[in-house]
PDB file of N, CA, C and O in Angstrom:
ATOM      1  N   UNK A   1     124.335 135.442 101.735  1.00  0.00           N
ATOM      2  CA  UNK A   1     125.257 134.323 101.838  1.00  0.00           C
ATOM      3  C   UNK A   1     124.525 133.046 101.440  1.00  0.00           C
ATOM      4  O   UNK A   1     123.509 132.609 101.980  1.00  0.00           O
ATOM      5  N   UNK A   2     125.221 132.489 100.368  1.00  0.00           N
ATOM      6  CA  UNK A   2     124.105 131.602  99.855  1.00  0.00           C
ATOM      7  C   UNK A   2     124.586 129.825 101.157  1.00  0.00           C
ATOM      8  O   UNK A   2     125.580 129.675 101.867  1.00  0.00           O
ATOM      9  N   UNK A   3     123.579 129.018 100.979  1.00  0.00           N
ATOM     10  CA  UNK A   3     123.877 127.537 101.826  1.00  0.00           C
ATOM     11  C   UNK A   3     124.718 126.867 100.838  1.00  0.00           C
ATOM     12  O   UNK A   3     125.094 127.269  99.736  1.00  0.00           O
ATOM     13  N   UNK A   4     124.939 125.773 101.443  1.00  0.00           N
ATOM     14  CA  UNK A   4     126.106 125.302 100.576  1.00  0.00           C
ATOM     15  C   UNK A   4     125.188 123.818 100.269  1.00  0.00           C
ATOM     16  O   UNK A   4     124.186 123.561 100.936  1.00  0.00           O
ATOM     17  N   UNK A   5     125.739 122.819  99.061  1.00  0.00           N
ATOM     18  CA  UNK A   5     124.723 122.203  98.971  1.00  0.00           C
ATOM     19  C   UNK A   5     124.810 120.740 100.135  1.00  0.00           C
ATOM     20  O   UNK A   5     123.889 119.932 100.258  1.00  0.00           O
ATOM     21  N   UNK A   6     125.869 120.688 100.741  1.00  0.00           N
ATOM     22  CA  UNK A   6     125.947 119.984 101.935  1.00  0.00           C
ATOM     23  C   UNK A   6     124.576 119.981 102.541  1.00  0.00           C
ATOM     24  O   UNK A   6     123.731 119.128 102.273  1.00  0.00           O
ATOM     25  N   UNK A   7     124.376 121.106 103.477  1.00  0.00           N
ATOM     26  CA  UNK A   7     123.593 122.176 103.974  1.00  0.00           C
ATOM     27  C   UNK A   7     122.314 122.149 103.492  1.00  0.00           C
ATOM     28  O   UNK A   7     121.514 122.369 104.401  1.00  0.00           O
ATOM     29  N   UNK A   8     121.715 121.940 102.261  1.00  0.00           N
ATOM     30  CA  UNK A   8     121.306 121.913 101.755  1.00  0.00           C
ATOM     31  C   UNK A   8     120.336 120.582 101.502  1.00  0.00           C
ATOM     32  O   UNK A   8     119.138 120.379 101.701  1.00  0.00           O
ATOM     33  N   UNK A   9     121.140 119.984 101.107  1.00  0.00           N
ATOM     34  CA  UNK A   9     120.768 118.036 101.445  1.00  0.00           C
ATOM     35  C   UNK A   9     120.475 117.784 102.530  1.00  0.00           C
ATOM     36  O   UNK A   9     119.369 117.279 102.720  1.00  0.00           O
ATOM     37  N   UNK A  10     121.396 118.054 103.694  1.00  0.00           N
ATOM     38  CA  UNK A  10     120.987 117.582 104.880  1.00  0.00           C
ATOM     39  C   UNK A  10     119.533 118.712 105.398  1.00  0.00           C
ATOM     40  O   UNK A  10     118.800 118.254 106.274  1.00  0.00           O
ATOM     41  N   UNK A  11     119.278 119.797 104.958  1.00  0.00           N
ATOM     42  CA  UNK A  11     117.899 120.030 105.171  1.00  0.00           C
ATOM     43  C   UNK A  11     116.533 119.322 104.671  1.00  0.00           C
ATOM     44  O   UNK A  11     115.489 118.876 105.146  1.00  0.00           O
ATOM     45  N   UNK A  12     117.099 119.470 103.574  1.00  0.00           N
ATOM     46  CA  UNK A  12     115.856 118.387 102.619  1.00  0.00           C
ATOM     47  C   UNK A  12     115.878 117.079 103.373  1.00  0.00           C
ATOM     48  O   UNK A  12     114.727 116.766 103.675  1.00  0.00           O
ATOM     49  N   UNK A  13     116.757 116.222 103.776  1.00  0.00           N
ATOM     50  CA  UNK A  13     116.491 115.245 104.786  1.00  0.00           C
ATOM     51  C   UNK A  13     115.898 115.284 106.065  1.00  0.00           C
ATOM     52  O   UNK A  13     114.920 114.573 106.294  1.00  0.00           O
ATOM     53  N   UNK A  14     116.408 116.084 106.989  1.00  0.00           N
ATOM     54  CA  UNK A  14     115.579 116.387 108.009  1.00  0.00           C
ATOM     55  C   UNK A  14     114.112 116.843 107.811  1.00  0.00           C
ATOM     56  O   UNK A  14     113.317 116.875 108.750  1.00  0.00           O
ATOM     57  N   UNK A  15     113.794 117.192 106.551  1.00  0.00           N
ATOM     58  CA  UNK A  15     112.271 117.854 106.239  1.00  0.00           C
ATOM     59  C   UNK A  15     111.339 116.777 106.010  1.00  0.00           C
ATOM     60  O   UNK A  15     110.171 116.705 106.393  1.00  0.00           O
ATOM     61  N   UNK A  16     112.311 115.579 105.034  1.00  0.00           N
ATOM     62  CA  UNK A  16     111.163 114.735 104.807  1.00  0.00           C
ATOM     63  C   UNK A  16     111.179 113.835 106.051  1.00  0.00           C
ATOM     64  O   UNK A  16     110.105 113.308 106.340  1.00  0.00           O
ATOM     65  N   UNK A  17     112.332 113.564 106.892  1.00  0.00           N
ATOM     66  CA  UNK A  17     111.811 112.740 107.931  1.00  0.00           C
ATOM     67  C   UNK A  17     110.703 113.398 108.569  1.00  0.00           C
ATOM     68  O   UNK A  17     109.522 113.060 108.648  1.00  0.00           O
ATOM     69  N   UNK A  18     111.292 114.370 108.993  1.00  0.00           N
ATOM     70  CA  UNK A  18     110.198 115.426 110.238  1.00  0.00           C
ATOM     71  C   UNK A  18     108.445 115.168 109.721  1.00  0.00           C
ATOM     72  O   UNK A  18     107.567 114.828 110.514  1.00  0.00           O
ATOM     73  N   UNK A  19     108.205 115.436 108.142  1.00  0.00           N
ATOM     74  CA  UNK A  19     107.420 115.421 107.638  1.00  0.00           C
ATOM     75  C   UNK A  19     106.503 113.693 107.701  1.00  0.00           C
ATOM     76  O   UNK A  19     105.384 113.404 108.125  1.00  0.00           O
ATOM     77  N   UNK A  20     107.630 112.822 107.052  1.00  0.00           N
ATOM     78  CA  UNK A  20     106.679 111.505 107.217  1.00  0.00           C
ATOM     79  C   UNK A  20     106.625 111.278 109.392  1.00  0.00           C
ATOM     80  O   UNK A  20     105.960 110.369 109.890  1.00  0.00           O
ATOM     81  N   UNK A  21     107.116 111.884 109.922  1.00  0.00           N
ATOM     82  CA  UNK A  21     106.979 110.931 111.365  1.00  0.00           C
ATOM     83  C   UNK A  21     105.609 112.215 111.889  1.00  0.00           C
ATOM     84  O   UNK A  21     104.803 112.040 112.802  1.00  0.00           O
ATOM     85  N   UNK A  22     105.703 113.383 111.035  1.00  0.00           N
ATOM     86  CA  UNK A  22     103.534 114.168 111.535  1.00  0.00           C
ATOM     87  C   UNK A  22     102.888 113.211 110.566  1.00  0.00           C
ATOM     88  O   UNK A  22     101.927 112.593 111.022  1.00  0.00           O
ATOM     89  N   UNK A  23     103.148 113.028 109.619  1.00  0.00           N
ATOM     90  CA  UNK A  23     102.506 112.231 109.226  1.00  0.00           C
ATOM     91  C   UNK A  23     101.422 111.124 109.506  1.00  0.00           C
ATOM     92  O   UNK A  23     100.193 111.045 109.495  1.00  0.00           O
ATOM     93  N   UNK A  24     102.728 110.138 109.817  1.00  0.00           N
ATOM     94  CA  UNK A  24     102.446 108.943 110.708  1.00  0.00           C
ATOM     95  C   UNK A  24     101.900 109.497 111.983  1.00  0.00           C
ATOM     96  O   UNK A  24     100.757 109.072 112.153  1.00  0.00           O
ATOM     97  N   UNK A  25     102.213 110.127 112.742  1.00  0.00           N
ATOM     98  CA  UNK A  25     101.585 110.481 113.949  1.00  0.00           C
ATOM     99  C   UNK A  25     100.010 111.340 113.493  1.00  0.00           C
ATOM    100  O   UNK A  25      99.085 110.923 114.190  1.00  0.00           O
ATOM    101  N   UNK A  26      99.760 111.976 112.898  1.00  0.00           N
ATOM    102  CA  UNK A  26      98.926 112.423 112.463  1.00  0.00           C
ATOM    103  C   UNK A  26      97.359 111.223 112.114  1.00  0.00           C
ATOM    104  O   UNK A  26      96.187 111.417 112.433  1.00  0.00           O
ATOM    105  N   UNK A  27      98.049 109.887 111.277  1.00  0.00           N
ATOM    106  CA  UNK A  27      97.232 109.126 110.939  1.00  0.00           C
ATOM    107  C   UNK A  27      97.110 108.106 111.979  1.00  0.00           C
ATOM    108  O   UNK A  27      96.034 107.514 111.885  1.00  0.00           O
ATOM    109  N   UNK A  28      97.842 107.705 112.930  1.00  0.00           N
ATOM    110  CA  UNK A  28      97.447 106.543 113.237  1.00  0.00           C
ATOM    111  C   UNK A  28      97.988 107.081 115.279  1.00  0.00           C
ATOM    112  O   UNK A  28      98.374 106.207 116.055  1.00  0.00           O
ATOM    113  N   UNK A  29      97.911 108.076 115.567  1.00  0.00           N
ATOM    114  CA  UNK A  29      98.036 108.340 117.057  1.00  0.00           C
ATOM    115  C   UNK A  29      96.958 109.688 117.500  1.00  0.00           C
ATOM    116  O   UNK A  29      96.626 109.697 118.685  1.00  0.00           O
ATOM    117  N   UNK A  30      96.525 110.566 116.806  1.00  0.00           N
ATOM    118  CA  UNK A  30      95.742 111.719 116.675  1.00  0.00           C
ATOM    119  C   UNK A  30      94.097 111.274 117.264  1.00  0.00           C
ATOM    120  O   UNK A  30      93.612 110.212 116.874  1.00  0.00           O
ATOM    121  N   UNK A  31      93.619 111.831 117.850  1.00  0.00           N
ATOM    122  CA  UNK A  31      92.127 111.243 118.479  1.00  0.00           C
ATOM    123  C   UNK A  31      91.658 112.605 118.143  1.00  0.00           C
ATOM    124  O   UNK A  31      92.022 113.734 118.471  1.00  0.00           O
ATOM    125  N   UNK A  32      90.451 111.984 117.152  1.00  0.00           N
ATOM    126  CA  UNK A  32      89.640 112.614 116.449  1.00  0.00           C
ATOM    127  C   UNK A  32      88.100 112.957 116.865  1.00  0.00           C
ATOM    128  O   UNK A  32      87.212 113.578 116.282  1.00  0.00           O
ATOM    129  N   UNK A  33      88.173 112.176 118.332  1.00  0.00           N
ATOM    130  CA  UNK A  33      86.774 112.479 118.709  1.00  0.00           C
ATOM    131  C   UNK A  33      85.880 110.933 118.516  1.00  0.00           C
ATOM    132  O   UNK A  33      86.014 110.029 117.692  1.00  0.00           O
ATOM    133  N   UNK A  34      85.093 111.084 119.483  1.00  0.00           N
ATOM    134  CA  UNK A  34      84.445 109.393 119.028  1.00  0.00           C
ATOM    135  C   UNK A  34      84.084 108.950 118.257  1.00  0.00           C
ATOM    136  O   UNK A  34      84.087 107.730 118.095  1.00  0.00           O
ATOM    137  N   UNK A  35      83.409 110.191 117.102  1.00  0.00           N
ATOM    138  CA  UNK A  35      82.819 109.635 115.550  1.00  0.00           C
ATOM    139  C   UNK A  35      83.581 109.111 114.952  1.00  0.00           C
ATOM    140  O   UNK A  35      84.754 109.060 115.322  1.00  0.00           O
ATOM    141  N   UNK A  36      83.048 108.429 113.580  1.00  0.00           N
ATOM    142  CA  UNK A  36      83.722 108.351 112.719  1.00  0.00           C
ATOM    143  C   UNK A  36      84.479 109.002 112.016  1.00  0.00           C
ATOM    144  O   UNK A  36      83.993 110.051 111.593  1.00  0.00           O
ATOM    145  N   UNK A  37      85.732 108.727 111.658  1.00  0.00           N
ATOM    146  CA  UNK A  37      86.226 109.590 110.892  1.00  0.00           C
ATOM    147  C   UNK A  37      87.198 108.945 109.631  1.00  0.00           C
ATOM    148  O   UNK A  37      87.300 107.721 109.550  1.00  0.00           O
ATOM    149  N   UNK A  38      87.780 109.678 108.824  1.00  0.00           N
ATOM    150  CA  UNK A  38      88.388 109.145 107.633  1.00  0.00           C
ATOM    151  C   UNK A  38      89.800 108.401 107.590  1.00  0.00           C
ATOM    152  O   UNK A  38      90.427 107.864 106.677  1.00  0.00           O
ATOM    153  N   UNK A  39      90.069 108.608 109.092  1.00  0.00           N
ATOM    154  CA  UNK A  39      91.436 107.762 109.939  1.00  0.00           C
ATOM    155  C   UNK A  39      90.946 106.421 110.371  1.00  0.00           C
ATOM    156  O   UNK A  39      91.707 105.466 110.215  1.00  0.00           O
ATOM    157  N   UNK A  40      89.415 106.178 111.053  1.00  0.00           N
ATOM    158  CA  UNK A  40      89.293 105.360 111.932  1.00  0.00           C
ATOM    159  C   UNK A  40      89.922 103.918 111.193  1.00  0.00           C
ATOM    160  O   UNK A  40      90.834 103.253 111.684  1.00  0.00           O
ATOM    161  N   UNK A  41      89.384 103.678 110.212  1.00  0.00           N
ATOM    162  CA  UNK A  41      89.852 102.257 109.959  1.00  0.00           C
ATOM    163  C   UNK A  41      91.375 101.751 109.761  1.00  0.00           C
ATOM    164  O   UNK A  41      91.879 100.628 109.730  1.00  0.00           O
ATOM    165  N   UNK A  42      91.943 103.190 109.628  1.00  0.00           N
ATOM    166  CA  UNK A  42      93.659 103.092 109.764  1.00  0.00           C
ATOM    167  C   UNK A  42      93.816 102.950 111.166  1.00  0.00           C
ATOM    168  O   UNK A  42      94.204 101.892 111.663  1.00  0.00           O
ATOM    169  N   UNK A  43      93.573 103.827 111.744  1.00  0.00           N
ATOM    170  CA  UNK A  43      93.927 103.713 113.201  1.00  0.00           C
ATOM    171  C   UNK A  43      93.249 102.464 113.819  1.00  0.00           C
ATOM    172  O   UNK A  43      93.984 101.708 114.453  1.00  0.00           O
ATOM    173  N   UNK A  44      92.083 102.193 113.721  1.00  0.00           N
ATOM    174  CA  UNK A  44      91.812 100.588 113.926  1.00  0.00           C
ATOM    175  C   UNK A  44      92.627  99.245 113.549  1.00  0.00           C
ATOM    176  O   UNK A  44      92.373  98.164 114.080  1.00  0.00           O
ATOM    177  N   UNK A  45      93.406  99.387 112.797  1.00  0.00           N
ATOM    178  CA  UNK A  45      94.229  98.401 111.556  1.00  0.00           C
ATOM    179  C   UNK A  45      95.493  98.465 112.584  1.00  0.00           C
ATOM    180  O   UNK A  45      96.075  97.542 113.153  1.00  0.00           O
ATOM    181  N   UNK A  46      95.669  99.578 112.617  1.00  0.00           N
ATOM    182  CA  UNK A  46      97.471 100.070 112.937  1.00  0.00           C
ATOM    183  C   UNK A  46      96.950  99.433 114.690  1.00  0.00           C
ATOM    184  O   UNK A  46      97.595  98.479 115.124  1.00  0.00           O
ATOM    185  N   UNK A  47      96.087  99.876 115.354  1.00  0.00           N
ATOM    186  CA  UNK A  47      95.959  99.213 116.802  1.00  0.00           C
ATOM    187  C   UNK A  47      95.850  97.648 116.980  1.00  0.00           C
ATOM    188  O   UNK A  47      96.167  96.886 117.893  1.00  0.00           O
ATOM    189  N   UNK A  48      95.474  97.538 116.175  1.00  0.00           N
ATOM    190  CA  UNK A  48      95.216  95.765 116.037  1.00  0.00           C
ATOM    191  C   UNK A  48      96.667  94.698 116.319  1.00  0.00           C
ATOM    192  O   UNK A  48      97.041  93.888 117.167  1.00  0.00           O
ATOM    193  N   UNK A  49      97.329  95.485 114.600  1.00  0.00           N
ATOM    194  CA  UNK A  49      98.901  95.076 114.487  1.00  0.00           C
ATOM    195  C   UNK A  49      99.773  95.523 115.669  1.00  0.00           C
ATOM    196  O   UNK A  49     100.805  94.867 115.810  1.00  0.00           O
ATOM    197  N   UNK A  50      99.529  96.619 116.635  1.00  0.00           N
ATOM    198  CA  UNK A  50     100.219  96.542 117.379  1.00  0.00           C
ATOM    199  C   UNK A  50     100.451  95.888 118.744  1.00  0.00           C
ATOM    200  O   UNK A  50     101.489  95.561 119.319  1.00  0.00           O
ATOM    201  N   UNK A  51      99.269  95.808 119.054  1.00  0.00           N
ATOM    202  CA  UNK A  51      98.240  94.955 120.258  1.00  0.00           C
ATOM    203  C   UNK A  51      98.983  93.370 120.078  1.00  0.00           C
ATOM    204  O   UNK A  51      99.688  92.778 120.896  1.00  0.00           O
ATOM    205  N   UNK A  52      98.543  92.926 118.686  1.00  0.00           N
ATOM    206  CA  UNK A  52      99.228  91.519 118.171  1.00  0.00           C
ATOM    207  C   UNK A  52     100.773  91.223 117.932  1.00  0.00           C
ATOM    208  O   UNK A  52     101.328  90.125 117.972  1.00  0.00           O
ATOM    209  N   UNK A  53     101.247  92.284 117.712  1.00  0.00           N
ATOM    210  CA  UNK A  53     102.767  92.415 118.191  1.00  0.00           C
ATOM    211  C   UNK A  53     103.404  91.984 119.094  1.00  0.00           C
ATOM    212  O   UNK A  53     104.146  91.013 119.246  1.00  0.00           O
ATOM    213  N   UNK A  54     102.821  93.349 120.123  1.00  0.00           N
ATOM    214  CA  UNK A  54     103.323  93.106 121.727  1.00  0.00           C
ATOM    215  C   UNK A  54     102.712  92.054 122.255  1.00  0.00           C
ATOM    216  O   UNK A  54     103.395  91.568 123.156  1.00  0.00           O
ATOM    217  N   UNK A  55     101.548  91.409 122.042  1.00  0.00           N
ATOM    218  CA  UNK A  55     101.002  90.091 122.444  1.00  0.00           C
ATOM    219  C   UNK A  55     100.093  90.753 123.680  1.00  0.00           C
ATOM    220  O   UNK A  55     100.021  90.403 124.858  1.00  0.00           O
ATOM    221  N   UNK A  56      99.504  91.712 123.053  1.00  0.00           N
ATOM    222  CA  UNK A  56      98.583  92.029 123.944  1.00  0.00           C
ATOM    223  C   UNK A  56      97.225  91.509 123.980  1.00  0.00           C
ATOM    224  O   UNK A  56      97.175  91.237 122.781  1.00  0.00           O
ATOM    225  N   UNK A  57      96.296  91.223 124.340  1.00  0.00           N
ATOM    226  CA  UNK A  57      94.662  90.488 123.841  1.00  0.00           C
ATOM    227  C   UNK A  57      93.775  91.578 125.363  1.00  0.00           C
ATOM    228  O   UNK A  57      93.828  91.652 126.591  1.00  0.00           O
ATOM    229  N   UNK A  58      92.993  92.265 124.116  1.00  0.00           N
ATOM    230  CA  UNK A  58      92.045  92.823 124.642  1.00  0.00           C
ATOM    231  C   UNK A  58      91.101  92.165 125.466  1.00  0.00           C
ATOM    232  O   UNK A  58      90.876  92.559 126.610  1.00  0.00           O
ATOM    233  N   UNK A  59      90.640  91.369 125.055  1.00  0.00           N
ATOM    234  CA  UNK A  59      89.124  90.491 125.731  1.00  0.00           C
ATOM    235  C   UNK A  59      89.974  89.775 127.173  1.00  0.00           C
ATOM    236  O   UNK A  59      89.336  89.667 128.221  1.00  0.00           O
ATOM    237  N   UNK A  60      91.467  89.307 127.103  1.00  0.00           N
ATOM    238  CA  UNK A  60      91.931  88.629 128.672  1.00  0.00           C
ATOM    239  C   UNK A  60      92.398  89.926 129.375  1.00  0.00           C
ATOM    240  O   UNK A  60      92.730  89.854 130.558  1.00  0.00           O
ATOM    241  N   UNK A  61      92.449  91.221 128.656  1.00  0.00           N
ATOM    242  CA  UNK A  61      92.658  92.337 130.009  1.00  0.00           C
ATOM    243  C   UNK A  61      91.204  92.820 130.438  1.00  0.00           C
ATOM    244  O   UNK A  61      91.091  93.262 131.581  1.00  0.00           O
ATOM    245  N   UNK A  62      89.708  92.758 129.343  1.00  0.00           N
ATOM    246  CA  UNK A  62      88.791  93.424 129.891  1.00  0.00           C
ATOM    247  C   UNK A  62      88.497  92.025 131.094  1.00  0.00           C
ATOM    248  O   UNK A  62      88.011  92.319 132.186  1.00  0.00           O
ATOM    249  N   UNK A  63      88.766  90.842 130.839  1.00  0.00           N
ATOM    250  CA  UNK A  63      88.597  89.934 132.058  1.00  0.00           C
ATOM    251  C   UNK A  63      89.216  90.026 132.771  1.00  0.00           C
ATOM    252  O   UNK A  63      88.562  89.853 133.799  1.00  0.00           O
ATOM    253  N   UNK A  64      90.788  90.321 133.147  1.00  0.00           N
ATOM    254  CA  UNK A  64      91.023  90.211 133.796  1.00  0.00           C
ATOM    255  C   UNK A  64      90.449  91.743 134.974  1.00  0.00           C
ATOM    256  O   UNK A  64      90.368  91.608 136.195  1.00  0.00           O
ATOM    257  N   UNK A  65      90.086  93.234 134.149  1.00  0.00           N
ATOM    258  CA  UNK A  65      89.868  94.082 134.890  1.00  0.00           C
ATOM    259  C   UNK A  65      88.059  93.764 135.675  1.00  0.00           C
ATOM    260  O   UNK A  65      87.818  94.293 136.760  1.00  0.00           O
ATOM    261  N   UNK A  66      87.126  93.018 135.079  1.00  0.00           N
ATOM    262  CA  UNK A  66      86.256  92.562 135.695  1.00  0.00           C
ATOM    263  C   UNK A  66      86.636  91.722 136.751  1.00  0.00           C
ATOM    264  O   UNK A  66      85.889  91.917 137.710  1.00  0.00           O
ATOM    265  N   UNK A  67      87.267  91.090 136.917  1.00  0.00           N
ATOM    266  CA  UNK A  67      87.821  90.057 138.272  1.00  0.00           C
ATOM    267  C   UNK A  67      88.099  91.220 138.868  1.00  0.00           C
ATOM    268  O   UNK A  67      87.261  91.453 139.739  1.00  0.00           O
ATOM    269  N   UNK A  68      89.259  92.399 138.735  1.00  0.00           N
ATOM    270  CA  UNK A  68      89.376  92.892 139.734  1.00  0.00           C
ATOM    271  C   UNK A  68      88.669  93.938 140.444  1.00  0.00           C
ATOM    272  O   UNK A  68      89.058  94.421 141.507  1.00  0.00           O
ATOM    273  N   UNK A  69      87.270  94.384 139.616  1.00  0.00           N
ATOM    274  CA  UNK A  69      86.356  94.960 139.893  1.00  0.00           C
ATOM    275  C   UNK A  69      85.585  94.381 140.865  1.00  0.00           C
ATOM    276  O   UNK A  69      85.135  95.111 141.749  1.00  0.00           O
ATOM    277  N   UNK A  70      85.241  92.687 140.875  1.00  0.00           N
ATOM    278  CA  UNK A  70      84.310  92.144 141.828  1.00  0.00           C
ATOM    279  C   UNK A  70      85.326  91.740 142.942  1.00  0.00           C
ATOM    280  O   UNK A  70      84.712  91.459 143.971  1.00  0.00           O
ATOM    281  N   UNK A  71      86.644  91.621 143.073  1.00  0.00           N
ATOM    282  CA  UNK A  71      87.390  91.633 143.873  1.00  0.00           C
ATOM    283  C   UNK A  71      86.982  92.846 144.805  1.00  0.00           C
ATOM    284  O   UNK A  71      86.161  92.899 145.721  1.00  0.00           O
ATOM    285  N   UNK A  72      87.637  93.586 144.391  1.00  0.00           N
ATOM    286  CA  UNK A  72      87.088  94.877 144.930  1.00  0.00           C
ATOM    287  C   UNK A  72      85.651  95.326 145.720  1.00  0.00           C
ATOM    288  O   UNK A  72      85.639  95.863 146.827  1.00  0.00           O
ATOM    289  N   UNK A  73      84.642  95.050 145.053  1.00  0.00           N
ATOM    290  CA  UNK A  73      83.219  94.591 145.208  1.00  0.00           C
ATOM    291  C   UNK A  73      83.162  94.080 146.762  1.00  0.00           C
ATOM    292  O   UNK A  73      82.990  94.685 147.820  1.00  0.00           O
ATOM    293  N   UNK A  74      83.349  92.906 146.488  1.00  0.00           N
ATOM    294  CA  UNK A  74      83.639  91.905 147.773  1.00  0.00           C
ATOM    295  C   UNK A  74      84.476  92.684 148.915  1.00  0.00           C
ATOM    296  O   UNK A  74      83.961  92.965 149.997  1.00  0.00           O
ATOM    297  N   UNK A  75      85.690  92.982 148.614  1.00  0.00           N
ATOM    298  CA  UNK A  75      86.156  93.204 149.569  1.00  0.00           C
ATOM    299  C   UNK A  75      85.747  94.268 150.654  1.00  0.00           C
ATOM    300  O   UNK A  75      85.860  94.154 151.874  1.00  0.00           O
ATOM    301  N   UNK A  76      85.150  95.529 149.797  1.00  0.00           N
ATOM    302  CA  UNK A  76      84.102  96.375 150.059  1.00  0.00           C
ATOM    303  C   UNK A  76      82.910  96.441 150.613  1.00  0.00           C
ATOM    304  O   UNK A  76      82.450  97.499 151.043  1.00  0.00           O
ATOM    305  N   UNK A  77      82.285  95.305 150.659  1.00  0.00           N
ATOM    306  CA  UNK A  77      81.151  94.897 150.705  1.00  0.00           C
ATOM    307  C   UNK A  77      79.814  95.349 149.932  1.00  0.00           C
ATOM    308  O   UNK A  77      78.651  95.564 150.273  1.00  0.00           O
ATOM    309  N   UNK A  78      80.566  95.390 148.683  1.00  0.00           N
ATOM    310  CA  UNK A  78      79.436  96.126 147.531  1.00  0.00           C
ATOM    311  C   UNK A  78      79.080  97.386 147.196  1.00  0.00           C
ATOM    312  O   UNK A  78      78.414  97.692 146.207  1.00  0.00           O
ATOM    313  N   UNK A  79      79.706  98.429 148.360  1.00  0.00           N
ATOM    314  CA  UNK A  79      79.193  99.285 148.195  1.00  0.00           C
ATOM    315  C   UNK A  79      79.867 100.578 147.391  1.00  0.00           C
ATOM    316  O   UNK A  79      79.449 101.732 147.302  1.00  0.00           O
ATOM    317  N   UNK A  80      81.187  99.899 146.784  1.00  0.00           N
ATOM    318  CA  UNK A  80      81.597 100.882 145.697  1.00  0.00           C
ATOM    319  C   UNK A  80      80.689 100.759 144.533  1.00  0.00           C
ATOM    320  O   UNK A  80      80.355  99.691 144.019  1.00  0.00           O
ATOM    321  N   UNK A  81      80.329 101.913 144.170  1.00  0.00           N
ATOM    322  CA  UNK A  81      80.106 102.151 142.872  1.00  0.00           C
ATOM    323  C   UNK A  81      80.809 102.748 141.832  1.00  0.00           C
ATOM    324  O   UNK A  81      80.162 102.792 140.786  1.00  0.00           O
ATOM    325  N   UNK A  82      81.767 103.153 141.793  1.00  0.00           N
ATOM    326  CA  UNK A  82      82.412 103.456 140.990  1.00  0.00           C
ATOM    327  C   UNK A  82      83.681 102.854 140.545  1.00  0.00           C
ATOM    328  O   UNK A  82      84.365 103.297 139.623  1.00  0.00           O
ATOM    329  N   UNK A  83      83.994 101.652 141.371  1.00  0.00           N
ATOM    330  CA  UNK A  83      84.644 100.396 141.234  1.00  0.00           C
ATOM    331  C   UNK A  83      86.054 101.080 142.035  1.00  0.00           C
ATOM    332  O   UNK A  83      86.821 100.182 142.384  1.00  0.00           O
ATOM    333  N   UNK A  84      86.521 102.413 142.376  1.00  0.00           N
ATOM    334  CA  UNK A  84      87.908 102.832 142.976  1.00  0.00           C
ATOM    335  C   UNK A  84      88.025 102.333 144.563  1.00  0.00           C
ATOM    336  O   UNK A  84      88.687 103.004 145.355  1.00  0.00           O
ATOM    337  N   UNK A  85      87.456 101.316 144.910  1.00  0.00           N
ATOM    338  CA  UNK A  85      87.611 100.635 146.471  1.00  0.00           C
ATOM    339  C   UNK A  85      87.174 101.613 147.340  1.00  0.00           C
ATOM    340  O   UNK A  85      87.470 101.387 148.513  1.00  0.00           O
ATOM    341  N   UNK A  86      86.467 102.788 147.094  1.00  0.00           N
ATOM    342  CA  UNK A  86      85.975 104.074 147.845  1.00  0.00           C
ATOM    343  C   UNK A  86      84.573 104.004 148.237  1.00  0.00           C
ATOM    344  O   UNK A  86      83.616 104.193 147.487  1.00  0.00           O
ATOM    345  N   UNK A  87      84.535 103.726 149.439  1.00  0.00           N
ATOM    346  CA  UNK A  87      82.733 104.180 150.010  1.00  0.00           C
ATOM    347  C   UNK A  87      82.547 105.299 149.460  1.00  0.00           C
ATOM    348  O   UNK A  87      81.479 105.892 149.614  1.00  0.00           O
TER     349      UNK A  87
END
């Protein structure tokens, strides 16, 4: 029973979407391990633009998670080491 070319089209569409969104997921969401690899500077690029998008800034969340590390600290009386508020 042959497809009809309706059927037909609308496969070839679903193939190339399906296809470009591994794609994209493939290049710029896939963790390759800590080395270098032949993605990193895409996936570096693509994190940047997205970070700057949402209006995210790396350097005021690693400050703000150091404040709440010596918060913690303090409140503890120093003696977490592993920063989870846990003797």
């Amino acid at each position: 029973m042959p497809i009809s070319e309706k059927v037909q089209r609308a496969w070839k569409a679903g193939t190339a979407v399906l296809t470009a969104f591994t794609s994209f997921y493939c290049l710029f969401y896939i963790d390759y391990g800590p080395q270098e690899h032949v993605f990193s500077d895409l996936q570096r690029w693509y994190r940047n633009k997205m970070d700057n998008m949402l209006g995210i800034d790396l350097n005021k969340a690693k400050q703000i998670a150091s404040q709440q590390q010596e918060g913690i600290a303090r409140r503890t009386g120093g003696d977490d080491k592993e920063g989870d508020g846990r003797r």
